[in-house]
N, C-alpha and C positions, 0 to 999 in steps of 0.2 A: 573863437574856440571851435573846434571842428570835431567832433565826436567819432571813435571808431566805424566804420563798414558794419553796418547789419545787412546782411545777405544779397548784400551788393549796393545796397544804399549808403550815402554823405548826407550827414547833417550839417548844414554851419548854422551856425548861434548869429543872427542879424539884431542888430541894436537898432532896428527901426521898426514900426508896426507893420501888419500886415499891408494894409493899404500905400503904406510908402518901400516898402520893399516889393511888389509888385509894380509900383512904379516904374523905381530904378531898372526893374529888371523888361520892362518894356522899352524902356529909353536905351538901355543896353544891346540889347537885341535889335531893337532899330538902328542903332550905331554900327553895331556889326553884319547888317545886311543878311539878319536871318528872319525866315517866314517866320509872323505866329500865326498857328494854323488852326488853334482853340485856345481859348479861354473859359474856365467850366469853376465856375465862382458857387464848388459846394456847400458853403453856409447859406448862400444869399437863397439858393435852392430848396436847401432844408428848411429853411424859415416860412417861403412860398407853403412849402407841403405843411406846416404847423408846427416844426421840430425844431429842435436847439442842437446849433453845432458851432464849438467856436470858430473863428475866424479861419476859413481854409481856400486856397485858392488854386488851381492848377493851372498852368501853361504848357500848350504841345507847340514844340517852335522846330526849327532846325533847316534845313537846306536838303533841296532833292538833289542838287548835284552831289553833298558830300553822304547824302544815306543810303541812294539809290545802288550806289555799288556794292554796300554791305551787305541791301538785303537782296540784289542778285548773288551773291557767295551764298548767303545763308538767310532764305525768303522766313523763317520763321522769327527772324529778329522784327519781322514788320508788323510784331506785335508791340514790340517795343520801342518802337520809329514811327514817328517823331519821336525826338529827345522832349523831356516830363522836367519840369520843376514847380516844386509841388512847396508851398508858405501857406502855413498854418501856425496857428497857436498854440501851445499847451495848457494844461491845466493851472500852471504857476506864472500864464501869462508870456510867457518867454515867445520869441518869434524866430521859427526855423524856416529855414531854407534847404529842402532833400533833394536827392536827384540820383538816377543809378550810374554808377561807376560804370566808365565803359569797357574794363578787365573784366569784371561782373558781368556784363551782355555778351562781349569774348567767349565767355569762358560757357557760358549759360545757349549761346546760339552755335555753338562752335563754329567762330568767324577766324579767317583767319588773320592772323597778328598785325600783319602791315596793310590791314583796310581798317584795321582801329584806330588809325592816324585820322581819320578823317573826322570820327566823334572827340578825341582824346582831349580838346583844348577846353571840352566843356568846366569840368573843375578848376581852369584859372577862372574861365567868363564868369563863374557864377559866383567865385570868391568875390570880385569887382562889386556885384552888387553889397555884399552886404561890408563890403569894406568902410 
């Protein structure tokens, strides 16, 4: 199940936990020969500091060859580059997998159209994992 765009973000609905859907999506990424270039495991952090947070985990991955020319067109997208996928839990337990649409960054960095090919495959790769 894939939930509407919130302001330029995809939901998918993953039928696995956090920790095995961050898996998947390392193995995934290794298979398709993209950097990861952080991993920033916010619960594990918040617990450090004495807080409760459920289950959250972020990934910055992507390829300088295919970002680099985007953010020479439009250098404020390199706010937004690396490409993010972000699995976390909700409160009813459920485990999502978000990520921002790359029309959404388009539209948001004014890039132009035919250097969005470069991020565009992200919404199959990330379906794969929680398939």
């Amino acid at each position: 199940m894939t939930l509407p765009p919130e302001n330029g973000l995809v939901h998918l609905s993953s039928p696995y936990s956090v920790a095995e859907t961050l898996a998947r999506l390392n193995a995934l990424l290794q298979s398709a020969a993209l950097t990861v270039f952080a991993h920033i495991d916010h619960s594990g952090e918040a617990e450090k500091a004495g807080l409760s947070l459920r289950p959250t985990q972020l990934v910055i991955f992507g390829s300088p060859k295919a970002g680099t020319p985007l953010m020479v067109a439009s250098p404020t997208l390199a706010i937004d580059l690396p490409l993010k996928a972000l699995i976390w839990e909700d409160a009813e337990g459920k485990v999502w997998l978000s990520y921002n649409l790359p029309e959404y960054l388009e539209q948001r960095h004014n890039v132009p159209h035919d250097l969005v090919a470069n991020i565009a495959g992200i919404g199959k790769l990330l379906q794969k994992v929680v398939a």
